[in-house]
N, C-alpha and C positions, 0 to 999 in steps of 0.2 A: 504494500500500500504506500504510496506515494502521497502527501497532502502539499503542497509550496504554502501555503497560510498555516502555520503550525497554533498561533495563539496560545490559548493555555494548555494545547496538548491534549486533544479530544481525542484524536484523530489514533493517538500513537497509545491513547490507552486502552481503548475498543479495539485497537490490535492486538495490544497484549491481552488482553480478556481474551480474545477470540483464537487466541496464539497462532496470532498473523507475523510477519517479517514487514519491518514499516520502517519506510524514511521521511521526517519531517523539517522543515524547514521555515525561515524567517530573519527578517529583516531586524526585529527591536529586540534587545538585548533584554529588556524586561521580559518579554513574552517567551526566549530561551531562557530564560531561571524561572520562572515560572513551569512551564511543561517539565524540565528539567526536576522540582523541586515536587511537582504533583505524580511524577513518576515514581521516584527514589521512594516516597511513604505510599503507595496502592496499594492496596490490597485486590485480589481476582477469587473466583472461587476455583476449587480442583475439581478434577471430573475423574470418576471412575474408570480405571484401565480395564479393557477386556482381557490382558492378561497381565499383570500387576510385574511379573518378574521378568516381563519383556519390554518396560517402558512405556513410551510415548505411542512408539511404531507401531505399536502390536492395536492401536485404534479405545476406540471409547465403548462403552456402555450406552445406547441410546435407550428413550423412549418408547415405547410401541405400542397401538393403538389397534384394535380389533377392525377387520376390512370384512364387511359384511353386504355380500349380493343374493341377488334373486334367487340366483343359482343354487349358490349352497345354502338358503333356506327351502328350494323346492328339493331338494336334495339330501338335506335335513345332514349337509357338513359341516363338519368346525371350521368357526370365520377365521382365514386366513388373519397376518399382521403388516398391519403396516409402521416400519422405521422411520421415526423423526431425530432426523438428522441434526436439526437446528436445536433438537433439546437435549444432551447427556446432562446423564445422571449426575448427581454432584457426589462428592464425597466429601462429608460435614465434619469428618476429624481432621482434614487438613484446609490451608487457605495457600496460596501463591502468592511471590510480590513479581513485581518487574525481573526480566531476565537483564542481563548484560547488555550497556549501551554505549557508544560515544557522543559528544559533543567535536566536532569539525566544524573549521570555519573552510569557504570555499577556496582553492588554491588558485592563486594569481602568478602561472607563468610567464617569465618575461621573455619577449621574440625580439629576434635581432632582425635586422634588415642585411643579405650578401653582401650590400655595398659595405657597410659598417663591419661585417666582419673580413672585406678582402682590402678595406682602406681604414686601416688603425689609427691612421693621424683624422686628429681630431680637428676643428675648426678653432679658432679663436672664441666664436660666441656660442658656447655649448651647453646653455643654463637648461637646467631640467624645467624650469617654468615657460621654453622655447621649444619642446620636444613633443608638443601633441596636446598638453595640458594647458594651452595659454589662459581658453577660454572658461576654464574652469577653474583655476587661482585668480582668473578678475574676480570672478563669482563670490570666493572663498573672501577676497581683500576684502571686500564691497562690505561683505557679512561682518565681518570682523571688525569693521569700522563703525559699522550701523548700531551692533550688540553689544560690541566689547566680549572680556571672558569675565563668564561666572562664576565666583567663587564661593567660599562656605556664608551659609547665611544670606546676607543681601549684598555682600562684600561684588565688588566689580573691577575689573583693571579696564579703563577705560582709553582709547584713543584720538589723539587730536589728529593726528595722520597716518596712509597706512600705506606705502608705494610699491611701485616692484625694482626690485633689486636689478639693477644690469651689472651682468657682467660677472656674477655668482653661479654656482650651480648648485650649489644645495640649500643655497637660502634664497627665500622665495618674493621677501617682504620687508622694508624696512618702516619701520613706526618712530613714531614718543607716544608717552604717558601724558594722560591731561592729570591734573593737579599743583599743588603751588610748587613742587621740583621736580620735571619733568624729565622721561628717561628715554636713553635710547634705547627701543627693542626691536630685534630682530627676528622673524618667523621662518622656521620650515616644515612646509607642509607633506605629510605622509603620502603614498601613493593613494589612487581611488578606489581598487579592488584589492586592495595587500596590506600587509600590515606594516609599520617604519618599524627598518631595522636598523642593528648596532651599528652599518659601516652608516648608514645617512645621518648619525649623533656623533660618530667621530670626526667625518667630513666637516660638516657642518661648524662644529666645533673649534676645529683647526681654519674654515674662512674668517670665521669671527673674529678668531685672534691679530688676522691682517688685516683689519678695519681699520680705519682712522679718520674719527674717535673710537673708543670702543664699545662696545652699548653695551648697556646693565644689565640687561635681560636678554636670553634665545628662547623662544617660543617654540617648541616642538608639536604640533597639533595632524592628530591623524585620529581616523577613524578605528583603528585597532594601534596597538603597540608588540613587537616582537616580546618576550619575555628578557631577554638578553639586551634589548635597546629600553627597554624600562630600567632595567637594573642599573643600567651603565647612568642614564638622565637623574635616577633619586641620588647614586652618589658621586654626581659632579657636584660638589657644594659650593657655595659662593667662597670657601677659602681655600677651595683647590684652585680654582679656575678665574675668579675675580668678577665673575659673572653668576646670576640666579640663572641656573636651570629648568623651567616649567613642563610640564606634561599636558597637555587640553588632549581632551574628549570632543571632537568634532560629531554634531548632530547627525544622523543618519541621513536628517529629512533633506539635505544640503545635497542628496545625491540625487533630489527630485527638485530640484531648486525651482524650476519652469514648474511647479505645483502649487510651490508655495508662496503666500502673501510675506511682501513685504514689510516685514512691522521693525523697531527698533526694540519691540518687547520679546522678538524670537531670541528662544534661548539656545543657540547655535554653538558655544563652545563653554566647553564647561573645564572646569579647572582640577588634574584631577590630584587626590590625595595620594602621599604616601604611605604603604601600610608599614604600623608602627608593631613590628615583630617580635616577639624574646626565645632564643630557643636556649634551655638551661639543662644542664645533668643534675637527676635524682639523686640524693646525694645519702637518704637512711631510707630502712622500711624495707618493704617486699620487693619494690619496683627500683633498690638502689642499684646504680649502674646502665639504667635505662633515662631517656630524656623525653623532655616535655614541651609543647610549647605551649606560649602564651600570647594573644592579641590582645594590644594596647586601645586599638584605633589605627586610625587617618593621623600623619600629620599635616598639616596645611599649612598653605602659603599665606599669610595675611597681607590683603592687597594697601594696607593703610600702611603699616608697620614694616616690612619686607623682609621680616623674619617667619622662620617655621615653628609652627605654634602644636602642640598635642591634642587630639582631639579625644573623641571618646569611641565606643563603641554601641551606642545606641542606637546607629542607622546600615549598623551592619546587618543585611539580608541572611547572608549565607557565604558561613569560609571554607574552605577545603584544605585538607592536608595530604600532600604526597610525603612520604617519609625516607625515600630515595628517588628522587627524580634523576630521569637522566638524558633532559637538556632540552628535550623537545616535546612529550606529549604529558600531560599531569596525567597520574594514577589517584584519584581521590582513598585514601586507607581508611580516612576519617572525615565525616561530614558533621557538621555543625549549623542549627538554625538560630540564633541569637533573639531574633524578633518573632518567631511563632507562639503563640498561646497554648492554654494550656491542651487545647485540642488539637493542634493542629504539628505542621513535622512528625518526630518520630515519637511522639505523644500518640497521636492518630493509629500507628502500626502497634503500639505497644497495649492501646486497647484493646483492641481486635487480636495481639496475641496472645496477650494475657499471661500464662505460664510460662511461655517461650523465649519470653523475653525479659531481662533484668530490669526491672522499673529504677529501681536507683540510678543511671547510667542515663535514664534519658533528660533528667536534670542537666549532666555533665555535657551530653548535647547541644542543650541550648544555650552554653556556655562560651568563654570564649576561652577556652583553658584545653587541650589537648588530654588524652588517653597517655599513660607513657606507651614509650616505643622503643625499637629500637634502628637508631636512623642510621642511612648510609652513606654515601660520601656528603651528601647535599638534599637538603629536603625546600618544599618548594609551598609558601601559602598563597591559595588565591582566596582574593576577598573577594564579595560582590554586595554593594552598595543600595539602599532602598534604590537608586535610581537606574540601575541597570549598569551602571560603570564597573568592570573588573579591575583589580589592581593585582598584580602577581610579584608577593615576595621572594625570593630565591635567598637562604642561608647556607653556606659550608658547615659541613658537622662537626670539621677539626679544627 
């Protein structure tokens, strides 16, 4: 089953009930942790095996309903049966959850053109905002001037000007700050179907530094982020580098731009936090010699102040913990809902299992404090934000 509008995930769970094979998809990151998050706690009912010690294969246990004709009452036969296929039996001492799923985002190949790879010299004027994208970083400035980026609260970075950069190629955009001391910043914008990666924060990076003056801020703004180009953007600090490093969340709705109303109230770029991580060794008890970790929050940028400030953890949706990552795909080990009640996450499954399941544990659930473990070279948190925004921490365990 194939759905392209996934939404809250109807589609993907009346497959699993029906123990279908389903791919579903969508455009808003709210709507993937949602379906995402109604999946992980389902419950499905079980159905009767026709032969219990041959699995799945071996078929179900159906319904049957007496098939009664003319015939075999002028004939005074037993009424044949008819199979309802649509209804097996249940079997009431067991329930199903979801089977095994991924989360993929869609791959954005890059294509060369023969001439580019049989003529390697390059032109003098070779800005990535002159390479196919022109009319889509007007679009991008336009916004970003109109909106500004949003920050925590009612917090704004606002712009008196937003240009395009000639003669760069990884940077797209040069700006100032409106306010009584105004700064220079500079933008690069992520690709359209991809996520910005580590070499476009190092590039970037290294232009900036040949600027003259040098602007206070680089703007990183993409619609995804690599996990390795995130990690590199949280620890450029203003005293490594002499510059603020920012991360923005660019809207999706920007990829329908000819859709959308022009307002200066659209909230097109959002500012995003860094997750504030602890991973710590057990040190007494059962669990000594195993580690834990713990979420702090967001740190955030304060648009007034232009220091990073501690947030809290109240607007965390949902965190994950892989406990050996390795480098490119999260394994969730441990899931966490912070913000569900008391029905709902793994509340909801722990009803419905009742004996099966440890009820103490689902407290620690909806926590922001990890199970111990025991982690392998590097473990890896992702947050997800009431707003649909990901943030993904990467720790070394040594």
């Amino acid at each position: 089953v194939f759905d392209p509008t996934c939404g809250s995930g109807t589609t993907a769970f009346i497959a699993e009930q029906w123990g279908r094979r389903w791919i579903t998809c969508d455009t808003s990151r709210v709507a993937v942790t949602l379906a995402k998050q109604r999946l992980m706690t389902s419950l499905f009912d079980y159905y009767q095996l026709r032969h219990p010690n041959e699995g799945v294969g071996s078929g179900f246990n159906y319904k049957t309903v007496p098939h009664i004709t003319l015939k075999s009452i002028a004939n005074n036969e037993p009424p044949g049966h008819e199979t309802l296929y649509d209804q097996p039996l249940l079997d009431s001492k067991r329930v199903r959850v979801t089977g095994p799923f991924t989360v993929e985002a869609v791959p954005a190949p890059a294509v060369r053109s023969l001439s580019a790879v049989e003529d390697p010299i390059e032109s003098a004027d070779n800005s990535v905002a002159r390479t196919g994208t022109t009319a889509r970083h007007a679009e991008w400035r336009g916004e970003l001037l109109k909106t500004g980026i949003r920050g925590k609260g009612k917090q704004t970075i606002e712009f008196s000007r937003i240009e395009p950069f000639p003669g760069t190629r990884w940077l797209h955009a040069d700006g100032e700050t409106k306010g009584a001391n105004p700064e220079r910043a500079v933008v690069s914008f992520g690709p359209e179907h991809a996520p910005l990666e580590q070499k476009q924060v190092e590039l970037a990076w290294e232009e900036s530094r040949k600027l003259n003056p040098k602007p206070s801020m680089i703007v990183f703004a993409s619609f995804q982020f690599d996990p390795e180009a995130a990690k590199d953007i949280d620890e450029l600090t203003k005293e490594k580098t002499g510059m603020t490093f920012l991360k923005v969340q660019m809207n999706t709705d920007l990829l329908t731009e000819d859709l959308k109303k022009q307002r200066s109230s659209n909230q097109s770029f959002w500012l995003m936090g860094q997750p504030d991580v602890e991973l710590r060794e057990i040190k007494k008890g059962e669990h000594k010699g195993k580690c834990e970790v713990q979420v702090h929050g967001f740190d955030y940028y304060n648009t007034k102040t232009g220091a990073i400030e501690s947030g809290d953890t109240a607007k965390i949706a949902i965190w994950m913990l892989d406990t050996d990552y390795d480098g490119r795909s999260l394994y969730p080990r441990q899931v966490f809902f912070p913000m569900a009640g008391k029905d709902e996450g793994w509340a909801k499954l722990a009803k419905n299992l009742k004996a099966e399941i440890d009820e103490s544990l689902i407290e620690v659930y909806r926590g922001t404090v990890s199970l111990p473990f025991e982690p392998g070279k590097r473990i890896a948190v992702k947050i997800v934000d009431d707003r649909g925004i990901e943030s993904l921490k990467i720790v070394e365990a040594a």
